[in-house]
N, CA, C and O atoms as a GROMACS GRO file, in nm:
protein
  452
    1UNK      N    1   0.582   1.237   1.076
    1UNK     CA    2   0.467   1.324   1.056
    1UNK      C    3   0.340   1.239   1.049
    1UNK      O    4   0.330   1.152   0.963
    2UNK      N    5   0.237   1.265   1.145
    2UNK     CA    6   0.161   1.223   1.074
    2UNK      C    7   0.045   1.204   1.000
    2UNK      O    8   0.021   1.316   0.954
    3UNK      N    9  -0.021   1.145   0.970
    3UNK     CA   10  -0.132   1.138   0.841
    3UNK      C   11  -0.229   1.229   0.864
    3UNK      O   12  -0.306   1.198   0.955
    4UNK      N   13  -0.250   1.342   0.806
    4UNK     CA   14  -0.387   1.442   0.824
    4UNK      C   15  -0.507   1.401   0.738
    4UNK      O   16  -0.624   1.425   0.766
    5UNK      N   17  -0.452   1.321   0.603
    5UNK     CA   18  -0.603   1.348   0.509
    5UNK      C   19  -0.707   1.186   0.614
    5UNK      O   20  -0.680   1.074   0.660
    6UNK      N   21  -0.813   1.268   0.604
    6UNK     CA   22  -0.954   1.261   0.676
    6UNK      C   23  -0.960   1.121   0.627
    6UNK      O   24  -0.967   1.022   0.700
    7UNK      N   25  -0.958   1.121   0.459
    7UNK     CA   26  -1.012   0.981   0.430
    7UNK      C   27  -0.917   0.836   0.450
    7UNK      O   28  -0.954   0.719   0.456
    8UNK      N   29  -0.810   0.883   0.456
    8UNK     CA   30  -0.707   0.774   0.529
    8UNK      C   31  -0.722   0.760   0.631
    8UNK      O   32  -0.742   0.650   0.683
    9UNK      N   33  -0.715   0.868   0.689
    9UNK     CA   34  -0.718   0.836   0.876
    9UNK      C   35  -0.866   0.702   0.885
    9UNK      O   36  -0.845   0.596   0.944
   10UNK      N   37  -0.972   0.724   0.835
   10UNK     CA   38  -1.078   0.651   0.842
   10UNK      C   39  -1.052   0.499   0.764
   10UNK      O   40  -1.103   0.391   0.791
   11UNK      N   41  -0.959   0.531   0.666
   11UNK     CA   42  -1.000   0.391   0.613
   11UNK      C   43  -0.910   0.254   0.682
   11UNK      O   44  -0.795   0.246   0.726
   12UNK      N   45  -0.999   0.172   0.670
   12UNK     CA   46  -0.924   0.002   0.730
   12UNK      C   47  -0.834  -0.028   0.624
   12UNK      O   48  -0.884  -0.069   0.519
   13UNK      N   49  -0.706  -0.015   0.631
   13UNK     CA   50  -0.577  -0.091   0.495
   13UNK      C   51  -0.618  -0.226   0.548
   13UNK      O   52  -0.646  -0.263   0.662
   14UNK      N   53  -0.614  -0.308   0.400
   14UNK     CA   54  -0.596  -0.407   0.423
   14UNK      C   55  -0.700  -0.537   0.485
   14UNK      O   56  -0.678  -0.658   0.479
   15UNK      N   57  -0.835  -0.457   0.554
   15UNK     CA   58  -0.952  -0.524   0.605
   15UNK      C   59  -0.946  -0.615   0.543
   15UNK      O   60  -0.894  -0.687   0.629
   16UNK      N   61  -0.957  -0.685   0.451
   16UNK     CA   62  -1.001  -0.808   0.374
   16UNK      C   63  -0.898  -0.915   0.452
   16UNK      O   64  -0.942  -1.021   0.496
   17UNK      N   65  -0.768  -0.880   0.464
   17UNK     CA   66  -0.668  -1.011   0.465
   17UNK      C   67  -0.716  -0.997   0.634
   17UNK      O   68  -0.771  -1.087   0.698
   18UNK      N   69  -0.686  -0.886   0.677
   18UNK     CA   70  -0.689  -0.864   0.838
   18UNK      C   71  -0.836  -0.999   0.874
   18UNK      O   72  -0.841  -1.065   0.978
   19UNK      N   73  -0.914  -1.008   0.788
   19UNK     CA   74  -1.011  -1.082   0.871
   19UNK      C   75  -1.006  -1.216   0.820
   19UNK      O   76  -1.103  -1.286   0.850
   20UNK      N   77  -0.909  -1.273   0.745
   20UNK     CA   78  -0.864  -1.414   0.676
   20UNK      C   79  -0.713  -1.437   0.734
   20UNK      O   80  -0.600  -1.393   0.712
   21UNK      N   81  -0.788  -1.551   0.842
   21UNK     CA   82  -0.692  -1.618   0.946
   21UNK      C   83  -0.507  -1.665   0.845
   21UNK      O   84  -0.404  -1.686   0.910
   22UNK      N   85  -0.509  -1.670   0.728
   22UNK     CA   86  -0.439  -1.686   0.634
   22UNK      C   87  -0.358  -1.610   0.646
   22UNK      O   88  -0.248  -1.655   0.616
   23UNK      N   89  -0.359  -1.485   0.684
   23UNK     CA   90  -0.236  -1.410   0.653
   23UNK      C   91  -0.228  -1.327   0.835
   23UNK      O   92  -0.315  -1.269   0.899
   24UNK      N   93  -0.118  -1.350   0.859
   24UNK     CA   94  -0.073  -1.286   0.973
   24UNK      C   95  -0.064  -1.155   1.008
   24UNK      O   96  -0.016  -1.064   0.940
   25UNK      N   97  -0.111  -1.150   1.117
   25UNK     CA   98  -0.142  -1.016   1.181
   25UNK      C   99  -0.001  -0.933   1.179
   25UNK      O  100   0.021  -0.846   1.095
   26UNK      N  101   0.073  -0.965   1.261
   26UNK     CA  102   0.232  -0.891   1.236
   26UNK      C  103   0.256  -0.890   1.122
   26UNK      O  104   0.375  -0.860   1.132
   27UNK      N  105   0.242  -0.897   1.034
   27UNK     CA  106   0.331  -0.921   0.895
   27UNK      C  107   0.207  -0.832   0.806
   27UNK      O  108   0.243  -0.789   0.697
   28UNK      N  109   0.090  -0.808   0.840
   28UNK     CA  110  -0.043  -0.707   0.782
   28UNK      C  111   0.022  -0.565   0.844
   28UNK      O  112   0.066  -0.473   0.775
   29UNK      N  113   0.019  -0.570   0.956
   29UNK     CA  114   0.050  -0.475   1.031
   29UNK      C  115   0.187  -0.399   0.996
   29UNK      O  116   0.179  -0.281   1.029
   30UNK      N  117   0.311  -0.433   0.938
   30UNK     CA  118   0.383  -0.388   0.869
   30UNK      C  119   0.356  -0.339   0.728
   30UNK      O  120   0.408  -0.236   0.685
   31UNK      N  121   0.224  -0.464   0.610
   31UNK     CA  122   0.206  -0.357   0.517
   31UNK      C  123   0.127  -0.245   0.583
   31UNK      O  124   0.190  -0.150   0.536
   32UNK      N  125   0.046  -0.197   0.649
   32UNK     CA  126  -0.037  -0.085   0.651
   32UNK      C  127   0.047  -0.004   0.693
   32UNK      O  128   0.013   0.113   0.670
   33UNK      N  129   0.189  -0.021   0.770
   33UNK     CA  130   0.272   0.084   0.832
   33UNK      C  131   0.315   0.145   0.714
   33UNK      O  132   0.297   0.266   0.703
   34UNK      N  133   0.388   0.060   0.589
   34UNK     CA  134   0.399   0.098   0.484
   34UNK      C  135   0.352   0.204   0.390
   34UNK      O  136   0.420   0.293   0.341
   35UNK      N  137   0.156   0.166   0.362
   35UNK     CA  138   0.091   0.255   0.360
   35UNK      C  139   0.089   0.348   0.400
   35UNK      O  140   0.089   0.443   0.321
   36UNK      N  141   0.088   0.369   0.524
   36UNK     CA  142   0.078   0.501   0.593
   36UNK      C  143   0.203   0.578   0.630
   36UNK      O  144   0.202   0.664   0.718
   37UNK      N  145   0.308   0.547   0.562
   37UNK     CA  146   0.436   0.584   0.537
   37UNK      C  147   0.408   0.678   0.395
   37UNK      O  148   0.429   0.792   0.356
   38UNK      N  149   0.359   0.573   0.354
   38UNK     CA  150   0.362   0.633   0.211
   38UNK      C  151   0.259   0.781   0.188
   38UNK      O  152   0.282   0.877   0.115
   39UNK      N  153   0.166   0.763   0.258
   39UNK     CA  154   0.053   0.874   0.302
   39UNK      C  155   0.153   0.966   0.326
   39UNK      O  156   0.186   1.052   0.245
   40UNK      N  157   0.205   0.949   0.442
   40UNK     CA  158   0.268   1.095   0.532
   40UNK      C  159   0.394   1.123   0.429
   40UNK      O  160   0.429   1.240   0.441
   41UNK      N  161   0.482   1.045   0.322
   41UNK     CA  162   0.570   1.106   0.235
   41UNK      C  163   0.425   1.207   0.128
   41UNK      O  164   0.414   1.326   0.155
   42UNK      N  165   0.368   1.170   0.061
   42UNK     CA  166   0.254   1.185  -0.009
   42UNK      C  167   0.228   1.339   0.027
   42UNK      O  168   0.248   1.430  -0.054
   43UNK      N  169   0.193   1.353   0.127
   43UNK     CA  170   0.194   1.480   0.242
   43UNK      C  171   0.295   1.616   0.295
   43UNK      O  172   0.280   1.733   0.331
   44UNK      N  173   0.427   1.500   0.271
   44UNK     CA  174   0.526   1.575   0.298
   44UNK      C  175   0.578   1.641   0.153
   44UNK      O  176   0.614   1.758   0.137
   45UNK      N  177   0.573   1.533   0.047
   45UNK     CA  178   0.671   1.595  -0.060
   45UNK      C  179   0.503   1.644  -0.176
   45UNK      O  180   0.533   1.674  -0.291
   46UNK      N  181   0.395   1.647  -0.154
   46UNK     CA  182   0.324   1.708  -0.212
   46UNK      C  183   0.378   1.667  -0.374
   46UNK      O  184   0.461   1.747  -0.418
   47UNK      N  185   0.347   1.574  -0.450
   47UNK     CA  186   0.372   1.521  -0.558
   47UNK      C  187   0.297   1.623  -0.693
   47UNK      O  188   0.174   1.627  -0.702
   48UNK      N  189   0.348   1.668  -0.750
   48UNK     CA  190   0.272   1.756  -0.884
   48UNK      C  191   0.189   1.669  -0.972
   48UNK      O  192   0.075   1.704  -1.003
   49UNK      N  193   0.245   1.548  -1.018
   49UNK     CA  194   0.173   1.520  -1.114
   49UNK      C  195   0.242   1.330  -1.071
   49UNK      O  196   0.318   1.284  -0.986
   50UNK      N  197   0.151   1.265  -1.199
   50UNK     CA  198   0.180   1.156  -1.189
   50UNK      C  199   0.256   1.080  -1.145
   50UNK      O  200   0.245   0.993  -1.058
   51UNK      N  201   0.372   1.127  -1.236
   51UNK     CA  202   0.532   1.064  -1.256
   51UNK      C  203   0.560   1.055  -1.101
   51UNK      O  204   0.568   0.945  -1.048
   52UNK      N  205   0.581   1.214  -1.001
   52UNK     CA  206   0.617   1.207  -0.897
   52UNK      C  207   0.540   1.145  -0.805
   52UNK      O  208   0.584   1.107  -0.697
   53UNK      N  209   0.405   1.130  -0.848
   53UNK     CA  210   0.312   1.004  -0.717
   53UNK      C  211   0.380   0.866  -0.740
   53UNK      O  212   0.414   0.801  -0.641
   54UNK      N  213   0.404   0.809  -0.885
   54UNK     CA  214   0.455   0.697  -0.901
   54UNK      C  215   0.591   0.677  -0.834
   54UNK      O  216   0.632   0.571  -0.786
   55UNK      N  217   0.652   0.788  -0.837
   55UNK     CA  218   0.804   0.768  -0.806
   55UNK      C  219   0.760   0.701  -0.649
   55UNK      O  220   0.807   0.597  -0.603
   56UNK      N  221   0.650   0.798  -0.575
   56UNK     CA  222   0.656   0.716  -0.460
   56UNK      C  223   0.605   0.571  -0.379
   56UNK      O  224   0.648   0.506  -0.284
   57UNK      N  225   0.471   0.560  -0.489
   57UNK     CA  226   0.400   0.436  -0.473
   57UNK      C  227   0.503   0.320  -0.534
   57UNK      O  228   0.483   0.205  -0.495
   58UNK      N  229   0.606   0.344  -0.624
   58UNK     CA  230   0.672   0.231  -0.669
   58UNK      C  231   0.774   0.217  -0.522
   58UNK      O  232   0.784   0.099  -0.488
   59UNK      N  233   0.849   0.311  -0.435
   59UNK     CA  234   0.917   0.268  -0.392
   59UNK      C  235   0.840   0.212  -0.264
   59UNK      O  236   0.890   0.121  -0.197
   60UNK      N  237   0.738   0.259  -0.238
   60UNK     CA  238   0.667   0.156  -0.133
   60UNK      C  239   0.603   0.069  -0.178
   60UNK      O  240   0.521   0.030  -0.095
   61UNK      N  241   0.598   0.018  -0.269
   61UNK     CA  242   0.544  -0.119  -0.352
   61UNK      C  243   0.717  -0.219  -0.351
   61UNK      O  244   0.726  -0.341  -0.364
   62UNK      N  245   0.817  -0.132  -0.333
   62UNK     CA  246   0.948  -0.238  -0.277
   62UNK      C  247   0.954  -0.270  -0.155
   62UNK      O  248   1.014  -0.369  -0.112
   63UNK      N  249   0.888  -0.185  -0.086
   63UNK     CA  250   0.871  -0.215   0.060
   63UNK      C  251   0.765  -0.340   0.046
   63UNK      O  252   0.781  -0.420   0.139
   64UNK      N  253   0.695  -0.366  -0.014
   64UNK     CA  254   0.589  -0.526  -0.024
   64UNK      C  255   0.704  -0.619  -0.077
   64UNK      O  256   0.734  -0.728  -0.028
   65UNK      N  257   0.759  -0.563  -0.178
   65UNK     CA  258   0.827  -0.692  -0.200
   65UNK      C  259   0.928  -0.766  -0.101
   65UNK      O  260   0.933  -0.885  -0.071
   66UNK      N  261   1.005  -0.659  -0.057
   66UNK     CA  262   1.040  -0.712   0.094
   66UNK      C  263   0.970  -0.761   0.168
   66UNK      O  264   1.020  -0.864   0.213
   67UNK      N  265   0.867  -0.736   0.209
   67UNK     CA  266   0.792  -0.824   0.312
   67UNK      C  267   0.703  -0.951   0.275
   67UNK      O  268   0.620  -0.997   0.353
   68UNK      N  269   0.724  -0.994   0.174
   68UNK     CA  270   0.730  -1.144   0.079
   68UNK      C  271   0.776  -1.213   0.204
   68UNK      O  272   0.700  -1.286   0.266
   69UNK      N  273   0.907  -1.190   0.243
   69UNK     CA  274   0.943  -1.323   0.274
   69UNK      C  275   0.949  -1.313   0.457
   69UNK      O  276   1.031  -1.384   0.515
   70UNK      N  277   0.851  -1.214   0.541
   70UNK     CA  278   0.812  -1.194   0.684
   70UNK      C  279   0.675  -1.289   0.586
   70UNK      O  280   0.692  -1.387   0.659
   71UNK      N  281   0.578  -1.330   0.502
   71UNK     CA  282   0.438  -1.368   0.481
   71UNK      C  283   0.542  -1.473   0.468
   71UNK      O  284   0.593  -1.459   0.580
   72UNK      N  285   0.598  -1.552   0.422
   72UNK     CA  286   0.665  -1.730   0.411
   72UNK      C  287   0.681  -1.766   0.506
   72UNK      O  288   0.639  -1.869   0.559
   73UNK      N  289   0.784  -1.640   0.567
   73UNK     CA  290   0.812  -1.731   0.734
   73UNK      C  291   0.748  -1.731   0.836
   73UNK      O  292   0.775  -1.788   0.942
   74UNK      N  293   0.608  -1.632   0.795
   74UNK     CA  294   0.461  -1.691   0.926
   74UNK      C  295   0.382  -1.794   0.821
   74UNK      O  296   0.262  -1.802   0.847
   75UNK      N  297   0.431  -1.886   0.693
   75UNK     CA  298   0.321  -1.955   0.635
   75UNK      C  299   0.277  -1.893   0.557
   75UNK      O  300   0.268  -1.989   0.480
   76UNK      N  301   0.238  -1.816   0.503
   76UNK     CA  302   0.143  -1.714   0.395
   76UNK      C  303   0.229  -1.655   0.259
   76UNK      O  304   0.340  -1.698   0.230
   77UNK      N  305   0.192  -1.600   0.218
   77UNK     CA  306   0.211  -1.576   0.072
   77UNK      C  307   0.114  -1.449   0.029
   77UNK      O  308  -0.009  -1.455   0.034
   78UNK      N  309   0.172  -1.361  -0.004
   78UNK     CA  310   0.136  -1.267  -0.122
   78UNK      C  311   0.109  -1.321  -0.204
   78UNK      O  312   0.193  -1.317  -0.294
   79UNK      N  313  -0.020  -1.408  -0.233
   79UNK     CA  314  -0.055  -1.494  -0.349
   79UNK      C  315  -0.214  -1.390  -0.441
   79UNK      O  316  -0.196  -1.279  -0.491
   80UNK      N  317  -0.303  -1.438  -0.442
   80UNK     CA  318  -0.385  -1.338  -0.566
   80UNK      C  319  -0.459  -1.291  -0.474
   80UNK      O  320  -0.458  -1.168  -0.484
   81UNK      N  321  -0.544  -1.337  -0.358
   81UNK     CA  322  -0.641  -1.245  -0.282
   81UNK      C  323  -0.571  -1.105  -0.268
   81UNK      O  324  -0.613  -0.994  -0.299
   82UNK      N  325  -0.414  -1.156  -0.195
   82UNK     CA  326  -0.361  -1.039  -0.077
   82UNK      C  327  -0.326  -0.918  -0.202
   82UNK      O  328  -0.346  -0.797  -0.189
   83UNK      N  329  -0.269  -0.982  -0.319
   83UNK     CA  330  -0.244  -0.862  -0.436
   83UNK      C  331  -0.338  -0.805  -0.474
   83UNK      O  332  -0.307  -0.696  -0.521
   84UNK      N  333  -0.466  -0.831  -0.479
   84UNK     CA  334  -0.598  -0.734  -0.563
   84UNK      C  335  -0.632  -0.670  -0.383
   84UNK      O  336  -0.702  -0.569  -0.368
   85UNK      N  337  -0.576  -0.739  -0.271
   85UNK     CA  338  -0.602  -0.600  -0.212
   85UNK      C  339  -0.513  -0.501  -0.144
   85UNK      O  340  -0.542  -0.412  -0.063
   86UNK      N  341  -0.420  -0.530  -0.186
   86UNK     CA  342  -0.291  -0.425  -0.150
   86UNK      C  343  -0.287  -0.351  -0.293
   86UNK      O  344  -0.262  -0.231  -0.289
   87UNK      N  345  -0.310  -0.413  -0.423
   87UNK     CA  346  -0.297  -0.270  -0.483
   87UNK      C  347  -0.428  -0.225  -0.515
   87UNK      O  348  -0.442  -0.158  -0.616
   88UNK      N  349  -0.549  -0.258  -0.429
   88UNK     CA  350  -0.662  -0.150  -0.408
   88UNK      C  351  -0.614  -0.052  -0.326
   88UNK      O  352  -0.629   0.063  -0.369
   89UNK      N  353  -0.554  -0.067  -0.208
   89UNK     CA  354  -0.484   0.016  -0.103
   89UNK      C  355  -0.435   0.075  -0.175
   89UNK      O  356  -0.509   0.172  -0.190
   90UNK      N  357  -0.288   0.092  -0.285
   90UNK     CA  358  -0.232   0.209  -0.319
   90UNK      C  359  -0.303   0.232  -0.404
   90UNK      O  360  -0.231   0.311  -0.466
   91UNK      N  361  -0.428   0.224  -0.483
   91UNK     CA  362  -0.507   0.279  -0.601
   91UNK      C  363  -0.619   0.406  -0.447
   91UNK      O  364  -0.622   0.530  -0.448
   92UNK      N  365  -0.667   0.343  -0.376
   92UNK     CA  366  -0.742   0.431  -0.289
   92UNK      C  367  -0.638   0.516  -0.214
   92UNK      O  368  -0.683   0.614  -0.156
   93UNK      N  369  -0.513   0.495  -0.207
   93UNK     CA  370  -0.388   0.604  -0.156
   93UNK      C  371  -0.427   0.764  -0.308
   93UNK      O  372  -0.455   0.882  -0.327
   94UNK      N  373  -0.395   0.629  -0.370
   94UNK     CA  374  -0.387   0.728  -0.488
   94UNK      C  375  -0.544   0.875  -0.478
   94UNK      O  376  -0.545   0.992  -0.438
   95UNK      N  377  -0.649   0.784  -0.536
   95UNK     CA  378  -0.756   0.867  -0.538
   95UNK      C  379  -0.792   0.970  -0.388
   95UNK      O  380  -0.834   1.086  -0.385
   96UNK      N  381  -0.761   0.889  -0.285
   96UNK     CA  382  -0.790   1.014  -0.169
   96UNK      C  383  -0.667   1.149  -0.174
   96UNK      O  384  -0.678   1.239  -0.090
   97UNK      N  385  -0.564   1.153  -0.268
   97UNK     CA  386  -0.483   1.276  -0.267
   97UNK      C  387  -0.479   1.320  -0.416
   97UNK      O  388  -0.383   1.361  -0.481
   98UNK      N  389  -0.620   1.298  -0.458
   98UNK     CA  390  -0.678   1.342  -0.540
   98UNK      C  391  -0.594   1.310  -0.686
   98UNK      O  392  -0.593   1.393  -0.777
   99UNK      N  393  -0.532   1.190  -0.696
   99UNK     CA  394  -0.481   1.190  -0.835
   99UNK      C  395  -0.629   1.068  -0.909
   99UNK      O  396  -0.618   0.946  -0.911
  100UNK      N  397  -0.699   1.112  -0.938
  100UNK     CA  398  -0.833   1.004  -0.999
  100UNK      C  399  -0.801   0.935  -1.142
  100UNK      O  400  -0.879   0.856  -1.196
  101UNK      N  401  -0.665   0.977  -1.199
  101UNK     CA  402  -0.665   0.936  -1.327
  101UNK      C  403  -0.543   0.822  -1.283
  101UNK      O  404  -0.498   0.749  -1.371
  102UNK      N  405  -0.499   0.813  -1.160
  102UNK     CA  406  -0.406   0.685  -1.168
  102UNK      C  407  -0.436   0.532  -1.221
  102UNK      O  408  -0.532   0.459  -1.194
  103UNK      N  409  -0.326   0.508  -1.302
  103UNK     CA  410  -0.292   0.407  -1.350
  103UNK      C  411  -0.302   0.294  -1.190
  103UNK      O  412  -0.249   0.351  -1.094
  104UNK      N  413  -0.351   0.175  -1.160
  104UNK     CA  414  -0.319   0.119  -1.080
  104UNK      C  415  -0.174   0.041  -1.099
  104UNK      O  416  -0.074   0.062  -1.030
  105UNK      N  417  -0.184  -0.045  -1.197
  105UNK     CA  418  -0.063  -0.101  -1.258
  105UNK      C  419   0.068  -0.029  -1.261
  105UNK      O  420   0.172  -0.091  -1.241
  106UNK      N  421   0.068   0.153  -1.294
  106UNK     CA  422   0.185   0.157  -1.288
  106UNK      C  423   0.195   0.247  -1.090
  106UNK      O  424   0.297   0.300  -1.047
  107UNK      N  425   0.104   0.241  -1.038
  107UNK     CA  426   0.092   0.258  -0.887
  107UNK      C  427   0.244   0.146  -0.835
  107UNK      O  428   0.359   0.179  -0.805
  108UNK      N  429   0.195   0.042  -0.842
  108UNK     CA  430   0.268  -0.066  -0.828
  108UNK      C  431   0.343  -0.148  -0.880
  108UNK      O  432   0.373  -0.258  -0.832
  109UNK      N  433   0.387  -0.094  -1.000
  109UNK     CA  434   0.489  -0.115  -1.122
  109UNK      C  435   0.639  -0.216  -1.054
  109UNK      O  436   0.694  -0.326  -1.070
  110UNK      N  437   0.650  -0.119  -0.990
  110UNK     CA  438   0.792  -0.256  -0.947
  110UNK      C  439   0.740  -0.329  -0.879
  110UNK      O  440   0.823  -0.345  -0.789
  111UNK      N  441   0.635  -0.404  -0.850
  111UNK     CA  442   0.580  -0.523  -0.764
  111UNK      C  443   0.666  -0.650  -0.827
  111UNK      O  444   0.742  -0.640  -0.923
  112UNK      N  445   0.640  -0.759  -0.758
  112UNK     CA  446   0.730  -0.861  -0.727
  112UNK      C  447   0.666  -0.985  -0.722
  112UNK      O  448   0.700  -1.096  -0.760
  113UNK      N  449   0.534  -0.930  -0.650
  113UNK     CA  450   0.403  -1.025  -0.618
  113UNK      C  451   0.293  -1.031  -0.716
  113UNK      O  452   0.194  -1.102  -0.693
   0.00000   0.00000   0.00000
């Protein structure tokens, strides 16, 4: 399915790393697929309240931790830049489907990185 809300479709995931030769293009390009996975579940299962947005941002925050080790084996690292901006990405997931009181921290609660 895919992504209808307006303000996703527009936004750049991830711009910051995408333009720091540091982190690889294939291996960016899988988190934003992520993201936008997570959008179109977001969409599909229409979450009521917190708990059920978290249920989903945590399990695509396992999908980062998996891809830890596609960033080692191009050289790179989920080190502190790429984390303050991947969980801006699921904090702005969050606020464009209108949950404004999300927790970022527990957005990304099972993180790894």
């Amino acid at each position: 399915m895919p992504v209808s809300n307006q303000q996703v479709t527009h936004h750049a995931f991830l711009r910051a790393l995408y333009e720091d030769d540091y982190y690889p293009d294939h291996v960016l390009d899988q988190g934003r697929a992520i993201l936008l996975r997570l959008c179109a579940r977001i969409e599909t299962e229409h979450p009521a309240d917190l708990t059920a947005l978290y249920g989903l941002t945590q399990a695509a925050t396992e999908e980062f931790n998996d891809l830890e080790a596609a960033f080692e084996e191009a050289g790179s690292e989920i080190e502190t830049v790429a984390r303050e901006e991947i969980a801006e990405a699921f904090w702005f997931v969050a606020q464009a489907y209108g949950f404004v009181d999300a927790d970022v921290e527990e957005l990304i609660a099972t993180r790894e990185w």
